[in-house]
C-alpha positions as CSV (number, residue, x, y, z in Angstrom):
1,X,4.6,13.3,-2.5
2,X,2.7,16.4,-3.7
3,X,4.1,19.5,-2.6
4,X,1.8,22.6,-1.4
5,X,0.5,25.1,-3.5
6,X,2.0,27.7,-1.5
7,X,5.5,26.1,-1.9
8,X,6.0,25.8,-5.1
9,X,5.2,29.8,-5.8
10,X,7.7,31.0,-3.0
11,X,10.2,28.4,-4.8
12,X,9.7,29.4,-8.4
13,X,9.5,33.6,-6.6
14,X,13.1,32.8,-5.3
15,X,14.2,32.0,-8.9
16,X,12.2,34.9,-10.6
17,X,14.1,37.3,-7.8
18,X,17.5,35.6,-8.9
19,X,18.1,32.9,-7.1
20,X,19.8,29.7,-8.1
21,X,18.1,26.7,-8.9
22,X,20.2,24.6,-6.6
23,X,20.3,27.1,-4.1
24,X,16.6,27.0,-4.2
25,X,16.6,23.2,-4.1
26,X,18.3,23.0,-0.7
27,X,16.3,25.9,1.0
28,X,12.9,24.8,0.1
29,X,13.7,20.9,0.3
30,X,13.2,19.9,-3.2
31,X,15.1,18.3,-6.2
32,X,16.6,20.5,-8.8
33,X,14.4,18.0,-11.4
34,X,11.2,19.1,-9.9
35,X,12.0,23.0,-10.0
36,X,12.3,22.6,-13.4
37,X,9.2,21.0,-13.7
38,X,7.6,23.8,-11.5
39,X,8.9,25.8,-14.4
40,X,7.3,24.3,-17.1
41,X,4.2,24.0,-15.7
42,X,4.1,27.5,-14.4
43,X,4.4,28.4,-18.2
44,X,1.9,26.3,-19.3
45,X,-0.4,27.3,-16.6
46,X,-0.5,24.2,-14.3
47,X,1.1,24.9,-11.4
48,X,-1.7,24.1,-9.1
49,X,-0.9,20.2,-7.7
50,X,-2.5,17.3,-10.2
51,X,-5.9,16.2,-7.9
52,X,-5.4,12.7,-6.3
53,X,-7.0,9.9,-7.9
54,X,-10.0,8.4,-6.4
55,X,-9.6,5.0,-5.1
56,X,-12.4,2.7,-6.5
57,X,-14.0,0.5,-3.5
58,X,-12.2,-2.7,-2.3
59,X,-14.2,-5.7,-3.1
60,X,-15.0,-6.8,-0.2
61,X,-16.7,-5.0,2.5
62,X,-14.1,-5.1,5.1
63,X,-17.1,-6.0,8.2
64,X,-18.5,-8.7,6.5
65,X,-15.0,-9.8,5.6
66,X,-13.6,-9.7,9.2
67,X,-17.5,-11.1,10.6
68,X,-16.7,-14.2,8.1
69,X,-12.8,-14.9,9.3
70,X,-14.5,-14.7,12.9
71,X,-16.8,-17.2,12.5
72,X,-14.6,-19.4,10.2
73,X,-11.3,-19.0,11.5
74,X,-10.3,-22.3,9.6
75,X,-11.3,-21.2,5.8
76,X,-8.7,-21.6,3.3
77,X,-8.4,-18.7,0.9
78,X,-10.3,-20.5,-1.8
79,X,-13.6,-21.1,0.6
80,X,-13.2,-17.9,1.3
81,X,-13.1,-16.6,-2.2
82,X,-15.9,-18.9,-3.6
83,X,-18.0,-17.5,-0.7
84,X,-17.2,-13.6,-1.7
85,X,-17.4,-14.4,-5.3
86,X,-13.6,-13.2,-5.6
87,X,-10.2,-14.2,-7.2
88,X,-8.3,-16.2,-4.0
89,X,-5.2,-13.4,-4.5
90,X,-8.3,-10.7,-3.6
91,X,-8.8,-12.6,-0.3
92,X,-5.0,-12.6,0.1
93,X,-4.3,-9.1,-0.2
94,X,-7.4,-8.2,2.0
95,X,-5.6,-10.0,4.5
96,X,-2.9,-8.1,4.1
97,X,-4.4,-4.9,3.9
98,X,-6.5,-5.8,7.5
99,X,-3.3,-8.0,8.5
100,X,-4.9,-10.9,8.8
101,X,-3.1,-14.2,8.8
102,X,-4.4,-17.4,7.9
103,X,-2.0,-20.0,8.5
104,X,-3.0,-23.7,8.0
105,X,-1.1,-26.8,7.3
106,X,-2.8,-28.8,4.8
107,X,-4.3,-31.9,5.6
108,X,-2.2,-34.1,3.8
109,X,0.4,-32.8,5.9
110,X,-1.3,-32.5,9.2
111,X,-1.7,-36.6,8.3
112,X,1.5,-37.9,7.9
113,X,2.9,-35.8,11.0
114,X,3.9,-37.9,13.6
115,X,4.5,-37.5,17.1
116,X,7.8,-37.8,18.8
117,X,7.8,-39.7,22.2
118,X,10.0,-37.6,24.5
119,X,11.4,-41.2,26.0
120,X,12.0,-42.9,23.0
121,X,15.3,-40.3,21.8
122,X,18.6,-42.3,20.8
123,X,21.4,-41.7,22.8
């Protein structure tokens, strides 16, 4: 969690005007640990929050991804990633990210399933 600019100088302006560190640490909400890094960074210069990194683009575009599961409901996750051009655990956790499922039974299991006849149960 990145704390505010703002924060972090009326937290280090407490401890400059005397204040104790874990006093400081309960009133604005923050470990002890991460005063003392406010500290260091102050004298270096970098107190200012780090910049978030930039995400780089997901593989697949989510619309043609969601258009594709519509009209092939049935795809395993290897059809679908032969027809992306994509790793099958890149289909996976797109489905997770979208939460998607895609629950199948595989055929060889779908063969040998029998049915049960209700009337035929042994007593």
């Amino acid at each position: 969690m990145t704390y505010s600019h703002d924060l972090r100088i009326k937290a280090l302006g407490y401890i400059e005007n005397g204040g104790s560190k874990a006093k400081a640490s309960q009133i604005f909400g923050v470990t002890t640990q991460t005063l003392f890094n406010w500290i260091n960074r102050k004298r270096e210069e970098n107190l200012p929050p780090k910049r978030t990194r930039e995400r780089s683009p997901y593989k697949i575009e989510e619309e043609k991804f969601k258009d594709y599961i519509k009209a092939n409901p049935d795809s395993y996750l290897r059809e679908i990633a032969q027809e992306f051009g994509v790793a099958t655990s890149t289909v996976f956790y797109a489905c997770k990210r979208l939460k998607i499922t895609l629950k199948k039974r595989h055929h060889s299991t779908r063969k040998g399933m029998k049915k049960r006849d209700p009337s035929s149960k042994k007593n």
